[in-house]
N, C-alpha and C positions, 0 to 999 in steps of 0.2 A: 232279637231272639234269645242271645245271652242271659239277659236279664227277666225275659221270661218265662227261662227254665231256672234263673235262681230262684224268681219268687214262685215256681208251682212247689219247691223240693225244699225252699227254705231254710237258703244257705246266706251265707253274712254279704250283706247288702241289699237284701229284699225286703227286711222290715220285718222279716218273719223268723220264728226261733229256729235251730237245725232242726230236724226230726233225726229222729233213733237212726234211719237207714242208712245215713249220708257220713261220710268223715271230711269235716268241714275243710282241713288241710288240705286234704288232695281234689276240692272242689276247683281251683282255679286252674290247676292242672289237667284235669277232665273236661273243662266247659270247653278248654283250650283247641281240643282237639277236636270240636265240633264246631262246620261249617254250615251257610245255608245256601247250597253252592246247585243250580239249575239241573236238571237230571244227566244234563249232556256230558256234566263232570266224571261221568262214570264210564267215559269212552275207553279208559284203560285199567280197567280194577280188574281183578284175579276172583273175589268174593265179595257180592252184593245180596244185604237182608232186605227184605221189604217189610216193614211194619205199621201200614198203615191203617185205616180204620174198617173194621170186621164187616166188611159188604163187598160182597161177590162184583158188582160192577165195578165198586171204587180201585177191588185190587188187581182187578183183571185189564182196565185201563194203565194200571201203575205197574205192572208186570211187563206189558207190551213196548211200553216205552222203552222198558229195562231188556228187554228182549231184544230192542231192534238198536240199543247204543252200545250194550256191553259186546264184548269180544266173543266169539260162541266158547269160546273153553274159561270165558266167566262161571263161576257157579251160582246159579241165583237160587236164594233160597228164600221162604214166607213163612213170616212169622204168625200166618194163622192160627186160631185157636179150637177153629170149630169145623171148617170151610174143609172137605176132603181135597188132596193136593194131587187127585187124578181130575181132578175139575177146574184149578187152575190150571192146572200144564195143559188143558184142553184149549186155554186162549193163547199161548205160547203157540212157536211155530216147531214142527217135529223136531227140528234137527236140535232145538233149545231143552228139549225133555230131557233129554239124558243127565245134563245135568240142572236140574232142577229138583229141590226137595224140599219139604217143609219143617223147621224150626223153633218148636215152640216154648218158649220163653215163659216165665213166670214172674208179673210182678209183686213188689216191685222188684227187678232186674239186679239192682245192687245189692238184695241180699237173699234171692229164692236160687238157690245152685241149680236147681232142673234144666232141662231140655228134652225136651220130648222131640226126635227125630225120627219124620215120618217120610217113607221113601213111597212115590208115586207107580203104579206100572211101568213107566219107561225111565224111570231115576237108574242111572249108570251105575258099576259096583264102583266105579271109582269114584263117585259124586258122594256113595254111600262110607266108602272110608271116609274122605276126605274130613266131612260134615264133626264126625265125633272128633276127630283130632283137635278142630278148630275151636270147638268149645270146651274140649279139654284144658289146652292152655291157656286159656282166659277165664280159668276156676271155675269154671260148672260142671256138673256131672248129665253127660248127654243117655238116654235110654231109645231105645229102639225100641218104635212103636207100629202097629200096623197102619195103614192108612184109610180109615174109616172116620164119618162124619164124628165130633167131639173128641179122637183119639182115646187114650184114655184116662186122663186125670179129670177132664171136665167131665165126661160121663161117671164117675164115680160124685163129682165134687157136685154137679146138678138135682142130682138124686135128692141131696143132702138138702141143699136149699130148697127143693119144692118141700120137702117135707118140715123143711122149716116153718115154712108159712103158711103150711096147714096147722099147724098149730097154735099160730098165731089167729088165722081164720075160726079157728074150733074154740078158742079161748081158753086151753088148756094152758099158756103161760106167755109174758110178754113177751117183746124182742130183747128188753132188758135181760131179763133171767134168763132166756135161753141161750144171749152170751155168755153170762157167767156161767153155765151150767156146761159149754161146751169147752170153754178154757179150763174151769175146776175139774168137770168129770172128764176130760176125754183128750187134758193136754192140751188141747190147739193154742194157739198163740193168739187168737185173735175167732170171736164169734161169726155165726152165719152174718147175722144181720150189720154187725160191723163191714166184714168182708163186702155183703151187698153193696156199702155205702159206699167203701174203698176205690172198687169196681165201676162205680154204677147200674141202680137196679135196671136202667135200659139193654146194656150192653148184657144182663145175664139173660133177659128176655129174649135178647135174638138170638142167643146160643139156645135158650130152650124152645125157641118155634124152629131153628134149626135142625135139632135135636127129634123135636119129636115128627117131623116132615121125616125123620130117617128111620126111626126107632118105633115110632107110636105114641099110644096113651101114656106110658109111665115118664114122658118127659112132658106132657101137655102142662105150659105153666099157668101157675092157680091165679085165682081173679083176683084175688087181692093184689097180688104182682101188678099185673095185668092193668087194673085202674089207678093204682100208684105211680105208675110209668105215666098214664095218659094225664093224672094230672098234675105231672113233672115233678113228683118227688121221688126223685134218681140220684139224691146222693152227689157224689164228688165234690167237685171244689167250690160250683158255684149254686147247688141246690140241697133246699129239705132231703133228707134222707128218712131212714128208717129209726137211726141212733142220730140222726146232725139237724 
């Protein structure tokens, strides 16, 4: 497992160069404290994140488990990105709600400070302090968000990328230029279509069938999206992407 988070982040002994995000130094120090220890290990933790992959079933099984081992005055939080956290704590057992809330994270982790913290209907005020404190001191700046499908960075951030690829669709300019054009003109650090790769163009698509099951039209994603995914150029580590 070790060494296959050296080689996805590409720290010294994976064959691969560091990347910008990492400081190679305190790499050994970090893996260090990372186990791959069965869920049962969690029978006495105070605070448990779940971050696993963005489907309503997968995290609702991984939730239950974490429901039925942690202590009840564990705080379990989900690092969903899109998934409303009154519909997780809906597979949770009542007395587990109060302290349950969602936290979401921004990659990559090691240098986006955000958190978005989203309290449920029955999220506790004290589950609700607690949450900002804890990501306080671990350098992130936590913001208080409502609990609605996408929250709100991805509903701004989605927007943006459908209309990227209308663009692209319309022929009005590549995915080349409209990286540059959105790092040059408008600051960002890093283009739509980069971002898409980053991401995976799969993982934005189910945020915007997500999205627009909650919202409507203006999140329905475009077909170009749409047959890029089906015929697996998504990007990431081990696929064509957009810019890879």
């Amino acid at each position: 497992m070790i060494w296959l988070i050296r080689h996805v982040i590409g720290l010294p002994g994976s064959g691969r160069s560091v990347g910008a995000f990492y400081n190679a130094a305190e790499a050994d120090a970090a893996l260090g404290r990372i186990s791959n220890a069965p869920v049962e290990g969690f029978h006495d933790r105070e605070y448990v994140t779940e971050a696993v992959f963005e489907d309503l079933v997968v995290k609702a099984e991984v939730l239950a488990d974490l429901d039925r081992i942690c202590p009840l005055d564990c705080v379990i939080a989900s690092n969903t990105s899109t998934i409303p956290i009154s519909t997780l704590a809906s597979r949770m057992s009542p007395q587990r709600r109060e302290r349950f809330i969602g936290t979401h994270y921004f990659s990559p982790v090691s240098r986006m400070r955000l958190v978005e913290v989203v309290a449920g209907f029955d999220t506790g005020a004290a589950t609700v302090a607690t949450a900002p404190r804890v990501y306080a001191g671990v350098g992130k700046t936590p913001v208080r968000i409502k609990d609605v499908a996408g929250f709100a960075v991805n509903r701004m951030l989605h927007v943006f990328l459908i209309e990227a690829v209308r663009l692209v669709e319309e022929g009005v300019a590549t995915p080349e230029d409209i990286d540059t054009a959105c790092r040059l003109g408008l600051g960002h650090p890093i283009g739509p279509f980069e971002l898409m790769d980053a991401t995976t163009s799969s993982l934005c698509l189910q945020a915007q069938e997500i999205m627009q099951e909650a919202y409507g039209e203006r999140f329905r994603p475009r077909p170009l999206l749409k047959q890029r995914v089906r015929a697996g150029l998504v990007g990431g580590r081990k696929s064509r992407g957009w810019r890879t």
